[in-house]
VOMAR-630927 format. One record per residue (C-alpha): residue in three letters; x, y, z. Coordinates in steps of 0.2 Angstrom, whole numbers. Layout:
<nodes>
@rest:ALA	px:X	py:Y	pz:Z
...
</nodes>
This chain:
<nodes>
@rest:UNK	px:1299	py:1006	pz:715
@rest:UNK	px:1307	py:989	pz:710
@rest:UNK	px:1289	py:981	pz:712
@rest:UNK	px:1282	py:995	pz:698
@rest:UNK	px:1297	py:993	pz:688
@rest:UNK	px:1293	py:974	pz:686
@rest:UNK	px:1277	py:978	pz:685
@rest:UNK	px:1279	py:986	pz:668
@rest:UNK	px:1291	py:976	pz:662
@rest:UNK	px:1279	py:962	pz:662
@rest:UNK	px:1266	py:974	pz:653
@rest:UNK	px:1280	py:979	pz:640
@rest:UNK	px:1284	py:959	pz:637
@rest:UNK	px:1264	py:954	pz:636
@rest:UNK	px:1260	py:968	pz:625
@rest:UNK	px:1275	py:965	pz:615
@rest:UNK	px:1269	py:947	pz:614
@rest:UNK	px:1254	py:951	pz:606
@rest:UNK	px:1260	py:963	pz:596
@rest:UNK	px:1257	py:982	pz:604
@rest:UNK	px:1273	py:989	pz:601
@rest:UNK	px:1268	py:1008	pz:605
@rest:UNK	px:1262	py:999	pz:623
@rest:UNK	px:1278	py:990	pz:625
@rest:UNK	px:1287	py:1003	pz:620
@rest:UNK	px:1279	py:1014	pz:632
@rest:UNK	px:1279	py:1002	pz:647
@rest:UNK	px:1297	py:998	pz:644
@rest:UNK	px:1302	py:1016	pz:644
@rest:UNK	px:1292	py:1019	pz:662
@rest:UNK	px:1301	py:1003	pz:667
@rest:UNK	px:1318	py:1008	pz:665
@rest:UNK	px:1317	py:1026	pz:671
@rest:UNK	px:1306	py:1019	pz:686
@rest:UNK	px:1322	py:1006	pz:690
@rest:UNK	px:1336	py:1019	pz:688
@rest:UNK	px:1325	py:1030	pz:699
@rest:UNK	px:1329	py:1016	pz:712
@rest:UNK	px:1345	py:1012	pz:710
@rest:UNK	px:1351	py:1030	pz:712
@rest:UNK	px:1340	py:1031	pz:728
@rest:UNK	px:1349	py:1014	pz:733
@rest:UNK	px:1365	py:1020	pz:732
@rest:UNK	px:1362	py:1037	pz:739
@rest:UNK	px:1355	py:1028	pz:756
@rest:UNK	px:1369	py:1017	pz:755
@rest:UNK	px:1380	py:1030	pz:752
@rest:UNK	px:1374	py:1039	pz:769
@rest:UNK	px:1373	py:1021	pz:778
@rest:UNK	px:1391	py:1022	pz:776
@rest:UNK	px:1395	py:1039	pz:782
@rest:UNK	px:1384	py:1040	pz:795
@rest:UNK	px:1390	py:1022	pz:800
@rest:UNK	px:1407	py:1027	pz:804
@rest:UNK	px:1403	py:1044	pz:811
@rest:UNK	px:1393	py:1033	pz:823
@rest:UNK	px:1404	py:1017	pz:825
</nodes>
């Protein structure tokens, strides 16, 4: 999800560059939902690495 995040970033800076602001401002907004999309998927596995770590350990 990272890589598609980046991804669109990219696309949002390039577009913005030459001057597509509804592109930028579309790609940026998929960028950012597709990069808190991750985070919270990376702190909920972390979150059960932990527990299940100790449970384990």
């Amino acid at each position: 999800m990272i890589k598609w995040a980046i991804i669109f970033f990219i696309i949002s800076v390039v577009a913005g560059f030459f001057g597509f602001t509804g592109v930028a401002s579309g790609a940026r907004t998929i960028a950012k939902v597709l990069f808190f999309i991750a985070l919270v998927i990376f702190l909920i596995v972390l979150i059960f690495g932990v527990l299940l770590g100790t449970l384990v350990f």
